[in-house]
C-alpha positions in Angstrom: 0.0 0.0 0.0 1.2 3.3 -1.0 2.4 5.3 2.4 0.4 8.6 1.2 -2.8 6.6 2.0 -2.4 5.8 5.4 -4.9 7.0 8.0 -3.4 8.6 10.5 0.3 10.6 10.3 3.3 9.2 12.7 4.3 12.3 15.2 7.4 12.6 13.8 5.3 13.6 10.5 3.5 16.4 12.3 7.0 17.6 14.0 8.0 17.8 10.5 5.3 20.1 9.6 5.6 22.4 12.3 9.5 22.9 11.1 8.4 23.9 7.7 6.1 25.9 8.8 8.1 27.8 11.0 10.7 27.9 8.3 7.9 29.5 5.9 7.8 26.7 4.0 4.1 26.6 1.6 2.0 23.6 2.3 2.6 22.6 -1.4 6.6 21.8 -0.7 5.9 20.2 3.0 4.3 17.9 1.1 6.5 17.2 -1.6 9.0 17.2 1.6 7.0 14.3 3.1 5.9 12.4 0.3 2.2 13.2 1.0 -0.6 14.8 -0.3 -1.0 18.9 0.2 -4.7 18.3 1.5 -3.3 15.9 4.2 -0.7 18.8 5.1 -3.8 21.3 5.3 -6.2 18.6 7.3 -3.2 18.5 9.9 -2.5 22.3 10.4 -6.4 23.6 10.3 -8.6 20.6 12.2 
């Protein structure tokens, strides 16, 4: 099974995100950083 479909994100995932983020990163190239989708990035920052 492709890793971009899994349910839930492992925390070192959302640590991940938070680094971008703070490193003004767009959600677009956290993504491609991560090897997932940009909607999974946006589900994560705004739920």
């Amino acid at each position: 099974m492709d890793s971009r479909y899994q349910k839930h994100l492992p925390l070192q995932n959302r640590y991940d995100i938070e680094e971008g983020l703070n490193h003004g990163y767009t959600l677009t190239r956290i993504a491609e950083l991560l090897g997932k989708d940009k909607t999974t990035i946006s589900k994560e920052i705004y739920i």
